[in-house]
C-alpha positions in Angstrom: 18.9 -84.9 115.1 18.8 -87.3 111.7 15.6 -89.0 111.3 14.9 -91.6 108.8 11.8 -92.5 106.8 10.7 -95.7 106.3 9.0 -96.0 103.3 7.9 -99.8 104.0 5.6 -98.4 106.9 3.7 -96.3 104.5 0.6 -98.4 103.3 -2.2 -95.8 101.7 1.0 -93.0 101.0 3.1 -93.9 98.1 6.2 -92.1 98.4 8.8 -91.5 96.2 12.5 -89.7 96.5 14.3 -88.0 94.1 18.3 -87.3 93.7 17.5 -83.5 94.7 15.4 -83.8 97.9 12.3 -83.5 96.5 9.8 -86.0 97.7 6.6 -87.1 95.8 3.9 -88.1 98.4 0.8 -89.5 96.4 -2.1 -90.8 98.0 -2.7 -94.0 96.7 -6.6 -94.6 97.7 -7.8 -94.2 94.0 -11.2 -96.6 94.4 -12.1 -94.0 97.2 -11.0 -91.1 94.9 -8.7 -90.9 97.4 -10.7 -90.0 100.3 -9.2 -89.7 103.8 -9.7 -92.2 106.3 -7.7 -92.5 109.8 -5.2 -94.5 108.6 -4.2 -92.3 105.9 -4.3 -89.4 108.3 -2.2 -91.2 110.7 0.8 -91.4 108.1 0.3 -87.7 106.7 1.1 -87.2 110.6 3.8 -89.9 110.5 5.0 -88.4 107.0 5.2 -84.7 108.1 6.6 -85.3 111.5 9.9 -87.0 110.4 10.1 -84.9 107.1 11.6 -81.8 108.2 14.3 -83.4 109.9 15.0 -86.0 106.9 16.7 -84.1 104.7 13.1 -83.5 102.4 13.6 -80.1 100.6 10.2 -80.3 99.0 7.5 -82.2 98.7 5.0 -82.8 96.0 1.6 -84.0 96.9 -0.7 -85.8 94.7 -3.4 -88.1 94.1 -3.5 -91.3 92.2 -5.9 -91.4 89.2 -8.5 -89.0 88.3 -8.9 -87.0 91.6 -6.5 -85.4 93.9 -9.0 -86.1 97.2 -12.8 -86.2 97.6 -12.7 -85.4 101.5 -13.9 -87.7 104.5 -13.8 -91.3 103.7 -17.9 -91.5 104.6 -18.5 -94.8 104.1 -15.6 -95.2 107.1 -17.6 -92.6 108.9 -20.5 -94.1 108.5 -20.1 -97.6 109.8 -18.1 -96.4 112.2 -21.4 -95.1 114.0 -19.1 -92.6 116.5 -19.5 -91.0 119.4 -19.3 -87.1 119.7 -16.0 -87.3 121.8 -14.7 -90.0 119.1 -15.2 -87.7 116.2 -13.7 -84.8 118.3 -10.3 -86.7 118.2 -10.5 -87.7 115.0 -10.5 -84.1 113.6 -7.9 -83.3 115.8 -5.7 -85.9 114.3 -6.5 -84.5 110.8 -5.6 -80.7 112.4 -2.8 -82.9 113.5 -1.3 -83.6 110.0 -2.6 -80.3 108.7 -0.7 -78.5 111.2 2.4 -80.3 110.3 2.0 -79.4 107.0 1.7 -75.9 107.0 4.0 -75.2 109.7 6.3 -77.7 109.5 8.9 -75.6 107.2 9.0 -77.9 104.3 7.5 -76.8 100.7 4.4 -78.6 100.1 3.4 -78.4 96.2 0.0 -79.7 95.8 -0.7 -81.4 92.5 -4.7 -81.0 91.7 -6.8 -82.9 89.5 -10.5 -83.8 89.5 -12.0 -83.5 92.7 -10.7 -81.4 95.5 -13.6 -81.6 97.5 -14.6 -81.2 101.2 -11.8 -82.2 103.9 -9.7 -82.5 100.2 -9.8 -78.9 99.7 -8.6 -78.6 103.6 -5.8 -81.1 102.5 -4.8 -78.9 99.5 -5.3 -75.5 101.7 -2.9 -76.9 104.1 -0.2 -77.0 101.2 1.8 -73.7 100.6 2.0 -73.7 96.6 -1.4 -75.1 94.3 -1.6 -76.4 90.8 -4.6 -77.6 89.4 -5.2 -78.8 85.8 -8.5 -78.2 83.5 -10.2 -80.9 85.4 -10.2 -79.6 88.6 -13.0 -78.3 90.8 -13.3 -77.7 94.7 -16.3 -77.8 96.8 -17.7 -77.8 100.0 -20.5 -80.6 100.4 -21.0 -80.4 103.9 -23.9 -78.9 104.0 -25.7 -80.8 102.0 -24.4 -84.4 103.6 -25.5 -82.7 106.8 -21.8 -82.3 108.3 -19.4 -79.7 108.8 -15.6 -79.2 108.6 -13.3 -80.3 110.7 -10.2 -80.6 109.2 -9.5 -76.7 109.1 -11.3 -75.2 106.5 -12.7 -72.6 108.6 -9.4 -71.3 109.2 -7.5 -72.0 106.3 -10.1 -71.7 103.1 -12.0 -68.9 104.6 -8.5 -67.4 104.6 -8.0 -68.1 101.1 -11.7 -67.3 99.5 -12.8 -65.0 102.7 -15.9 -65.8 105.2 -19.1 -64.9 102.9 -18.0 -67.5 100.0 -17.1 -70.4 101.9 -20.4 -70.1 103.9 -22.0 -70.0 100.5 -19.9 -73.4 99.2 -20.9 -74.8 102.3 -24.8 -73.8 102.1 -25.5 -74.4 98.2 -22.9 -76.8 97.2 -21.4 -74.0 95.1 -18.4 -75.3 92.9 -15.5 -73.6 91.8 -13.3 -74.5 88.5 -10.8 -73.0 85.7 -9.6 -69.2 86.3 -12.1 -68.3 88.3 -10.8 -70.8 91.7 -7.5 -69.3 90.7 -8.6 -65.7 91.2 -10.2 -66.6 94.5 -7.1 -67.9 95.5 -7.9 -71.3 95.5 -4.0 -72.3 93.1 -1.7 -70.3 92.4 -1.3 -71.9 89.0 -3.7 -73.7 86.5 -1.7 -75.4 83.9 -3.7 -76.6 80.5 -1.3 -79.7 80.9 -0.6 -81.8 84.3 -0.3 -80.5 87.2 2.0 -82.8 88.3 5.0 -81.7 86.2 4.5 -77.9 86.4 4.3 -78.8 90.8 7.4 -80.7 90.1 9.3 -78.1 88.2 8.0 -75.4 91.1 9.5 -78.0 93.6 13.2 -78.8 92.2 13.5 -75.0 92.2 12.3 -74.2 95.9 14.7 -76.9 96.2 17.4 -75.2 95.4 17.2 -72.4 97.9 18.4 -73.0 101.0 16.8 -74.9 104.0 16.5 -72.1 106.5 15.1 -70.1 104.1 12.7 -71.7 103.3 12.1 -73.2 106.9 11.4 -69.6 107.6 9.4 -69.1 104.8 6.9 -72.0 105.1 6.4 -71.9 108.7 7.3 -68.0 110.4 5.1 -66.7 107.8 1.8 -68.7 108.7 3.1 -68.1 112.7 3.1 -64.3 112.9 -0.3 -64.7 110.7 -2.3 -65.7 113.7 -0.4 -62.7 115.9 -0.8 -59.0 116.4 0.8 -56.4 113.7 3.0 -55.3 117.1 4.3 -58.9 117.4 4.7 -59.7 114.0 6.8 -57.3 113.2 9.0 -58.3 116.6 9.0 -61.6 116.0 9.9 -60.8 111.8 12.8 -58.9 113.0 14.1 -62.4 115.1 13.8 -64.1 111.9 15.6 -62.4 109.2 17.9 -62.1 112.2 19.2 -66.0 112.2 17.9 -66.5 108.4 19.3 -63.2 106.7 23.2 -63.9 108.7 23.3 -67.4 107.7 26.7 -68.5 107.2 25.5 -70.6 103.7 23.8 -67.4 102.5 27.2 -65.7 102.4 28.2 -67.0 98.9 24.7 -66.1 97.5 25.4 -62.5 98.7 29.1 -62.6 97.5 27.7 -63.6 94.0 24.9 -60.5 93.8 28.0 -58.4 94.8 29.8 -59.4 92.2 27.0 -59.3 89.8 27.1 -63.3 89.0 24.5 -64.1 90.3 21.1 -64.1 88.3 19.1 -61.0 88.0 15.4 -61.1 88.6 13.6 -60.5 85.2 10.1 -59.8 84.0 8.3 -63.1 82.2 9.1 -62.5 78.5 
């Protein structure tokens, strides 16, 4: 079933649609450098619920000014004063949104500048395609603020960086920029330029493929992650079973048959 987004409901989102189906989702908190408080987590979860059945083919996500996210809204956290059970739901409201990001089947291109810091860095890992600019960095300040993550960066940045280093962000404070965060696997892509336009040009052409596709693509993938080799490779086969006999995909294979389609080529 159809479900519409209202962009009037949206108060610390700023979204934005475009004529191909890509979405721009910027978070719009930039005197907090765009830190996360529950209401801004409440309409990630709001956002990334409706999206996949909206007719959203992609979705750039951003931040608005100088820094894509610098985590936790503390100062919220702080007066706030809560209890241990009370903090407990709150993360589960931010694994919440994450979850509905990562596994929701839409392509999330995440936009990075300045800080992507803390609970921002489990923001950004729970994108499926990073671009960061020259001003970029990520960190994990927990330890140092005496805290610890909760919105998933145990499971999805020690995925991308591996155990030992994000044990080590978390004890010194280490911080990663330029090359280097991309060889860790921290983006994909760093741009000399803005990140915003080379996320957008990645996004109008994962836009262009088709929405099973990538459904399966942005959401089977990161399932049969967290399962055994033995049923992986089961539930793989199910997959390309609906995906791969798709009747939109026939034209697509009718045009590699008859050699009109274009030919993948190495970067010149």
């Amino acid at each position: 079933m159809a479900a519409q987004i209202d962009i009037s409901r949206f108060k610390n989102l700023a979204l934005d649609t475009q004529d191909d189906g890509v979405w721009v989702v910027t978070i719009d908190r930039p005197k907090k450098r765009n830190a996360l408080d529950i209401d801004t987590i409440e309409e990630l979860v709001d956002f990334f619920s409706l999206a996949p059945r909206a007719g959203v083919k992609a979705v750039v996500l951003a931040g608005s000014g100088d820094h894509f996210c610098a985590g936790l809204d503390l100062i919220e956290h702080h007066d706030a004063d809560r209890s241990p059970a009370d903090f407990m739901h709150v993360c589960l409201r931010w694994h919440e949104a994450f979850n509905k990001m990562e596994y929701g089947g839409v392509p999330i291109f995440a936009a990075l500048q300045g800080a992507v810091v803390g609970g921002g860095l489990e923001l950004a890992s729970s994108a499926h395609v990073r671009v960061m600019d020259q001003t970029c960095y990520f960190a994990l300040p927990e330890g140092q603020r005496g805290l610890f993550t909760g919105g998933g960066a145990t499971i999805r940045v020690a995925d991308l960086v591996g155990k030992s280093r994000m044990i080590d962000m978390m004890l010194t404070g280490r911080v990663y920029q330029g090359q280097e965060a991309v060889d860790l696997g921290l983006a994909q892509y760093i741009v000399e330029g803005s990140s915003f336009d080379k996320a957008m040009e990645l996004a109008r052409k994962a836009a262009q493929n088709l929405p099973l596709t990538n459904f399966a693509i942005c959401s089977a993938i990161s399932h049969m992650q967290n399962m055994s080799a033995f049923d992986a490779a089961y539930a793989e086969a199910v997959v390309a079973g609906v995906v791969n006999t798709q009747p939109d995909a026939r034209a697509r294979l009718a045009a590699f048959a008859d050699k009109s389609a274009a030919r993948v080529r190495p970067n010149s």
